[in-house]
Steps between C-alpha positions, in 0.01 A plus 500: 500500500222664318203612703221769529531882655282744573628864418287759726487813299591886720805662532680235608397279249615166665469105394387241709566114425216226563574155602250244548297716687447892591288637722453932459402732733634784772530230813868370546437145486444574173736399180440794353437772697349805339452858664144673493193605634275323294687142452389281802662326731514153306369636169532219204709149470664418140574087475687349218277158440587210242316689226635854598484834709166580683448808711213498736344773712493411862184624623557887515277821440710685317532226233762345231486625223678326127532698233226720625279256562377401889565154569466179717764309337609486150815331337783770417666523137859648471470902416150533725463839759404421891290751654492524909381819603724812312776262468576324141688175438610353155519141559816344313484115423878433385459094568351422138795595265403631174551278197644654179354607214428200261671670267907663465795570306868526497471852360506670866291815359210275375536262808438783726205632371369113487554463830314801606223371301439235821354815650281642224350149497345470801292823442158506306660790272509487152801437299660610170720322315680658192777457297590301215309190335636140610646667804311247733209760604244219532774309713545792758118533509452152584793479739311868682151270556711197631662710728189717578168432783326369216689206368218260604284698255521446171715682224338586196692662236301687156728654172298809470657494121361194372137547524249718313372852727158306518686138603737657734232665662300216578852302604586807763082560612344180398129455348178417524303302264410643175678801541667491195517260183633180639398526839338190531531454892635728823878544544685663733801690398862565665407677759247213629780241438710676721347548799731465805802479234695675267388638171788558227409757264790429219574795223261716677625749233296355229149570694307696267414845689096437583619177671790702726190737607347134607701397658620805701194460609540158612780575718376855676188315578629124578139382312495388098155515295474170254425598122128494494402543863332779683665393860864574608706219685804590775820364413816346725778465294854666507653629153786483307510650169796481264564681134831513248367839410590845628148564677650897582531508087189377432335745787686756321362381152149462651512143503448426844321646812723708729259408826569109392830476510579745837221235623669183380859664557559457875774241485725507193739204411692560145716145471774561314587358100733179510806680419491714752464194736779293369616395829187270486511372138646128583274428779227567307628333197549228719156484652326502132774259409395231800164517405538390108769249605750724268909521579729811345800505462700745653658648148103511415420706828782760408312586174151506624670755767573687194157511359308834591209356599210723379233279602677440856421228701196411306736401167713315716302293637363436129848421410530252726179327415608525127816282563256266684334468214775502199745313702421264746703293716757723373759724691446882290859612392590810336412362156106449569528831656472710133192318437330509837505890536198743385691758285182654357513796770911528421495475117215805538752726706795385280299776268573742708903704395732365685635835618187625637539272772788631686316844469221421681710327765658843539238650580326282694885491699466940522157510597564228847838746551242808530278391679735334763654841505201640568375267750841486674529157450205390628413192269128432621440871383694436185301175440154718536638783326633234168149336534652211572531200780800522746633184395535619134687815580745271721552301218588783253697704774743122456436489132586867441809531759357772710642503840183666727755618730574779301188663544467443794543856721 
């Protein structure tokens, strides 16, 4: 049975469950009975009610105190701190179980680090998303506001890539009337839309560099200034920015603000491509496939499988919706398959010799055995050290034939 503790913090740290109701205090006929000068006789009461757990001060001098603040009675949230006195109690509430993730995967690596996304999302700190286009980074920043305190607010997303500096601007800040050519009326940007929500900053690599300095701003501050206006306004909105681009390149190359991205990088999620997530390749074609009312044959699933997939989950979802549209009310066999795939990406690389390919798969193959050597087998070092996600290294450590136990000391 799941239920609520309170853990009293010393050196004996010790737990103490709470049933329907607890009374605290240093008299016996207490439930929990707690040892001090300063806690009173009959000190506070917690109750678990229909809508929760309240705690409520029962009339002492020395006071209650939640998370440093003295109170009458207050309701009490899972992770909050007790004060009675010098003694400190975390209060534990283990009788809502925590849903999953909206998100997962069969790929264990990549599951993992989904999962412990359930956490990140409940916190007002920013997120990063990198990796690969048509990896699903608008998905996971969607699934992070659903799962977050502010999925009654609203979710705005803007493509900082597909507007002019002056447009994007105004879309981030907002404007006032005449402030510009066009500005026939007020508007209020992102930030304003926001409010209370989630705003998705998507290819947050392609902000020209006035407009990082802007919004740096914007976020050290929590307050925006419209185009045009004289006044600042404060903002309440959580962000989550995500890029294709190496941002540590273009820092390097001068391209983008070093005080910007240690801001925005708090939280970093790198999904990985498709075909290093194959485990999850026919549930998802499955899921595009329900949707556009397409069948495939299994012959036709083995050679997509085959398919590299540059433009990951993106291109297959286009894939799918291409059959829709070619062949409909028609089950997708390994014939239609030729002319259903994208091989503008491939036919480009075909340029490439043939036998530089297993040359930079060498090396790729000797510089993961260094640095595991190095690192003693310690992958999450090796992942940091590679510059790349855990999950990829995992997959190359299979694709390669590296057994980590050998490095390990």
């Amino acid at each position: 049975m799941r239920q609520a503790f309170l853990k009293l913090y010393g050196e004996n740290t010790k737990s103490h469950p709470i049933g329907d109701i607890a009374t605290l205090g240093s008299d016996s006929s207490c439930q929990i009975q707690l040892a001090g000068e300063d806690i009173a006789d009959r000190h506070c009461r917690i109750e678990k009610r229909d809508s929760g757990y309240f705690i409520r001060d029962l009339r002492t001098t020395e006071g209650t105190f939640l998370n440093d603040a003295k109170i009458v009675e207050a309701i009490l949230q899972d992770g909050d701190f007790i004060r009675l006195g010098s003694l400190e109690l975390l209060f534990n509430d283990q009788t809502k179980e925590e849903s999953a993730f909206p998100l997962s995967s069969k790929n264990e690596v990549w599951n993992e680090e989904l999962q412990a996304l359930r956490h990140v999302a409940k916190t007002e700190y920013p997120v990063l998303v990198l990796g690969p286009s048509g990896t699903g980074k608008d998905v996971i920043a969607r699934a992070l506001h659903e799962k977050s305190e502010r999925r009654r607010g609203p979710f705005v997303s803007v493509n900082c890539s597909a507007l002019t500096e002056t447009l994007i601007e105004s879309e981030l800040f907002g404007h006032i009337k005449g402030s510009f050519t066009g500005a026939i009326s007020d508007r209020k940007g992102a930030f304003e839309a926001a409010r209370n929500g989630t705003l998705f900053l998507d290819e947050i690599g392609d902000l020209s560099y006035s407009l990082q300095a802007k919004l740096l701003r914007a976020l050290e501050n929590n307050e925006i200034r419209p185009v045009g206006s004289d006044s600042n306004i404060l903002t309440d909105v959580r962000i989550v920015a995500a890029t294709h681009q190496n941002l540590r390149e273009k820092i390097q190359e001068g391209a983008f603000r070093a005080d910007l991205y240690f801001r925005l990088n708090v939280v970093t999620v790198t999904p990985p491509a498709l075909t290093l997530r194959m485990e999850d390749f026919e549930e998802l074609l499955y899921l595009f496939a329900k949707k556009m009312k397409v069948r495939f044959s299994f012959p036709a699933i083995a050679r997509l499988k085959k398919h590299p997939w540059p433009g990951n989950i993106r291109e297959l979802k286009n894939l799918v919706t291409r059959a829709a549209a070619l062949y409909p009310k028609t089950q997708i066999d390994e014939t239609h398959i030729e002319k259903l795939l994208d091989k503008t990406l491939i036919n480009a690389s075909e340029k490439t010799p043939a036998n530089d390919i297993p040359v930079i798969k060498e090396i790729e193959k000797q510089m993961i055995i260094k640095r595991l050597s190095t690192n003693k087998g310690n992958q999450r070092r090796t992942a940091q050290d590679l510059g790349m996600p855990k999950s990829t290294l995992h997959d190359r450590l299979k694709y390669y034939n590296i057994n980590i136990e050998n490095f390990k000391v």
